[in-house]
C-alpha positions in Angstrom: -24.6 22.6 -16.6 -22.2 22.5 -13.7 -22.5 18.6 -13.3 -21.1 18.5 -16.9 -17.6 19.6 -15.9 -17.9 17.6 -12.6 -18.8 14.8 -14.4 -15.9 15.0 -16.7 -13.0 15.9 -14.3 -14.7 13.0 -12.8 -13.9 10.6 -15.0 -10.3 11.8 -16.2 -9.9 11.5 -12.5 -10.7 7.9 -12.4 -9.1 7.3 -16.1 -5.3 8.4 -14.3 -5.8 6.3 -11.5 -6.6 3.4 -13.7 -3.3 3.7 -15.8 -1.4 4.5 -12.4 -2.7 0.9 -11.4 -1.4 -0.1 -14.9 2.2 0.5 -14.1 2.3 -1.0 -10.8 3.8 -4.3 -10.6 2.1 -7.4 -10.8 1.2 -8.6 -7.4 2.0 -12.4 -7.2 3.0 -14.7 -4.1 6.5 -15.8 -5.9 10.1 -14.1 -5.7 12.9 -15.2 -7.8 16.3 -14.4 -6.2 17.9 -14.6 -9.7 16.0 -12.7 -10.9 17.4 -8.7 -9.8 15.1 -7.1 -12.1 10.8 -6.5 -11.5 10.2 -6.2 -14.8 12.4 -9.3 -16.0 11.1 -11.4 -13.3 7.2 -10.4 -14.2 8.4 -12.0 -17.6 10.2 -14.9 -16.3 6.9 -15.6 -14.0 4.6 -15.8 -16.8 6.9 -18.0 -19.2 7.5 -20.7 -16.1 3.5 -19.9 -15.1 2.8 -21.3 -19.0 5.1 -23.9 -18.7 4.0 -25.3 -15.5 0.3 -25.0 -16.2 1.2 -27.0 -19.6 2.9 -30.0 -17.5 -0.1 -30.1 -15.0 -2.4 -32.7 -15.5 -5.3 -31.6 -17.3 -7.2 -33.8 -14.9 -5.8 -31.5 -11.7 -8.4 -29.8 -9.9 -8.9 -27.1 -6.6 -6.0 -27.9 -4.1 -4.5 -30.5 -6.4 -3.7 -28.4 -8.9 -2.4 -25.6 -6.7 -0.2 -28.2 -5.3 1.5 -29.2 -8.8 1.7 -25.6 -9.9 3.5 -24.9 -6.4 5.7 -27.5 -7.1 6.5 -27.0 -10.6 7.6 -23.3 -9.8 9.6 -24.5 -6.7 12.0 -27.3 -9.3 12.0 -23.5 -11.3 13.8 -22.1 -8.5 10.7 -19.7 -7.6 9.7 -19.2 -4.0 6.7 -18.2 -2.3 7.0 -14.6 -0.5 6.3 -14.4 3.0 
């Protein structure tokens, strides 16, 4: 009977951390300096992600396609962190 509770504080335990994870910014290897807000720029990331990856080549694979996506985000006026 007392692994019951364990078990349970258990797994609220590891239900808060997962929705603490959940509110942490995405962690992605671009910066915007336009961009002032996290949230905003999250947004902006994944609208310029969507349109890059539809002006890739379909035909792009492996480092290729890095490259073009790199490039498409760079003309966006992302830039890689350091």
């Amino acid at each position: 009977m007392r692994s019951k509770p364990l078990l349970a504080g258990l797994g609220l335990a590891l239900l808060l951390t997962g929705s603490l994870f959940g509110c942490l910014p995405k962690n992605k290897d671009w910066t915007h300096p336009n961009v002032a807000s996290p949230r905003k720029e999250d947004l902006q990331f994944d609208e310029d992600s969507a349109f890059c990856e539809g002006k890739i080549d379909a035909q792009a694979q492996g480092p290729a396609r890095d490259k073009a996506m790199a490039d498409c985000l760079t003309r966006l006026g992302w830039q890689r962190k350091e």
